[in-house]
RODO-2510 file (C-alpha; in nm, 4 decimals, decimal comma):
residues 105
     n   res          X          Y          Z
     1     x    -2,1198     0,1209    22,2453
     2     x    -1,8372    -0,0876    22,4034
     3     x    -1,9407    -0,3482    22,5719
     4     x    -1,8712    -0,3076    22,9910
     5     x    -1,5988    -0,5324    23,1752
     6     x    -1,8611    -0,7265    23,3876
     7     x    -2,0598    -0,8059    23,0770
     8     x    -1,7373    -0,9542    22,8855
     9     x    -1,6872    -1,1168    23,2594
    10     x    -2,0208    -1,2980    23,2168
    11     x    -2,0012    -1,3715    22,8889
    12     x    -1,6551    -1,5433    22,9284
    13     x    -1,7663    -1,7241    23,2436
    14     x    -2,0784    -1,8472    23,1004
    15     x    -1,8786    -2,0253    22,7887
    16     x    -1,6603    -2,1713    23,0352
    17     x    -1,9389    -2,3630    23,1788
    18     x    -2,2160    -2,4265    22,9338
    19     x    -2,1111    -2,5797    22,5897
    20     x    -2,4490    -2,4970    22,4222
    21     x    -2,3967    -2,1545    22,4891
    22     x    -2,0725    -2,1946    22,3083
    23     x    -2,1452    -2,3461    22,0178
    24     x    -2,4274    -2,0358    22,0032
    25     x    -2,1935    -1,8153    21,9735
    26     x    -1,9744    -1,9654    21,7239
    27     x    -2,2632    -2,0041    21,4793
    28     x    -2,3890    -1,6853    21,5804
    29     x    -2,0592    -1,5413    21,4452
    30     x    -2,0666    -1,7659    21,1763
    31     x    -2,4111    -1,6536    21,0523
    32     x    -2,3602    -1,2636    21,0519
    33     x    -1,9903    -1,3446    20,8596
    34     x    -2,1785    -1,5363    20,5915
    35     x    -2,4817    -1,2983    20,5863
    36     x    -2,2693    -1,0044    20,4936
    37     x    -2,2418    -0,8275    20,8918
    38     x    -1,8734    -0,8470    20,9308
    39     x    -1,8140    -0,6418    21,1705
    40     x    -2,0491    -0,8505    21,4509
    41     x    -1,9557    -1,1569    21,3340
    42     x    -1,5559    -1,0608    21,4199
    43     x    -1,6786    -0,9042    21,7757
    44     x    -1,8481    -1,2601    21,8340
    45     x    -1,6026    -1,4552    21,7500
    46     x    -1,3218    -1,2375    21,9190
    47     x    -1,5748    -1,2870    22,2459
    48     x    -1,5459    -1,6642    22,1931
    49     x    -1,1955    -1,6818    22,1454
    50     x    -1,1188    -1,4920    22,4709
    51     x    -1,3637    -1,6784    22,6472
    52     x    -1,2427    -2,0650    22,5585
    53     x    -0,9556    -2,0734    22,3251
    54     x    -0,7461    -1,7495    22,3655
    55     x    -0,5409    -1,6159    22,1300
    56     x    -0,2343    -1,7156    22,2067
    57     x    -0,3238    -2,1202    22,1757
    58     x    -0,5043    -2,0570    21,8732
    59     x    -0,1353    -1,8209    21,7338
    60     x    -0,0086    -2,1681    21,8224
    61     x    -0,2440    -2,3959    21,6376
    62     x    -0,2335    -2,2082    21,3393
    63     x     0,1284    -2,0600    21,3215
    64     x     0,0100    -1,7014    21,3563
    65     x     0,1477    -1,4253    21,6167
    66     x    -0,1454    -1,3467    21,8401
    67     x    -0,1207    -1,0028    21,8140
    68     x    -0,1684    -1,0173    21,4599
    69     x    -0,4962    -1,2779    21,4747
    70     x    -0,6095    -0,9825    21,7613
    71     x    -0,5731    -0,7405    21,4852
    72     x    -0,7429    -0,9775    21,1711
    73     x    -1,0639    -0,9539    21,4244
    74     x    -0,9969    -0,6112    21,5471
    75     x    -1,2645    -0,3297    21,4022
    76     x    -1,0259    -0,1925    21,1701
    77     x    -0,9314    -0,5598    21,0665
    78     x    -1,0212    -0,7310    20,7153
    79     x    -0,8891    -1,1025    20,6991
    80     x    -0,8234    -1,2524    20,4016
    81     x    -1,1195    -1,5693    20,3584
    82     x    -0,8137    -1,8252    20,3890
    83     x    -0,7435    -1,6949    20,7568
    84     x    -1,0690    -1,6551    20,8957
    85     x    -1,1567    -2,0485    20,7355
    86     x    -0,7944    -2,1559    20,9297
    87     x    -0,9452    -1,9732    21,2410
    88     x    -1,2789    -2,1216    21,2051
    89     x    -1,1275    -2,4949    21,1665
    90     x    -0,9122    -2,4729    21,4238
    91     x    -1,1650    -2,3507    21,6750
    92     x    -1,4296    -2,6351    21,5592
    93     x    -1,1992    -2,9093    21,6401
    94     x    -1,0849    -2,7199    21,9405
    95     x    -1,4631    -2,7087    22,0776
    96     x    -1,5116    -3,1029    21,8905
    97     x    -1,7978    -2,9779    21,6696
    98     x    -1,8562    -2,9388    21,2759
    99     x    -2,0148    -2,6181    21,2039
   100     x    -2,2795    -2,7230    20,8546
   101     x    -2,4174    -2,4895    20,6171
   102     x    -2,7585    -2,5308    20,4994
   103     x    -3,0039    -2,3582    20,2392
   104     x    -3,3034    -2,1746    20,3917
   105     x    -3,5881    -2,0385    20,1822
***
């Protein structure tokens, strides 16, 4: 179900405003990539970008044509893990966090 204009309107003007929320949604995204759900981790983190970032800064920061990062997170897109971990760095020192990994039983 796409998601409706004022809903990506409140999403995006939330993350402008509340950093917490933010960083939510970047580990949000980063959880469902690690636990296997691909496809909702890109859609989360292709929300984030738009809302704080935007593609065409990030193109910048990591020497990659916007339409084709677009694409990488796009539902027909597959990065390769090198991209997605340039993506991911770039966008943690963008927001001044460090995203950590820990073991849960």
């Amino acid at each position: 179900m796409p998601l409706t204009r004022d809903f990506k309107e409140a999403i995006q003007a939330r993350a402008q405003r509340d950093a917490a929320f933010r960083e939510q949604l970047l580990s949000e995204a980063v959880e469902c990539l690690i636990s296997g759900d691909v496809e909702t981790g890109k859609i989360i983190l292709r929300d984030y970008i738009n809302a704080t970032i935007g593609f065409a800064r990030l193109g910048t920061l990591t020497n990659k044509p916007p339409k084709s990062l677009m694409r990488m997170l796009g539902p027909m897109g597959n990065p390769q893990a090198r991209n997605m971990f340039e993506v991911l760095s770039h966008i943690q020192q963008h927001e001044g966090i460090q995203l950590e990994v820990k073991a849960v039983r």
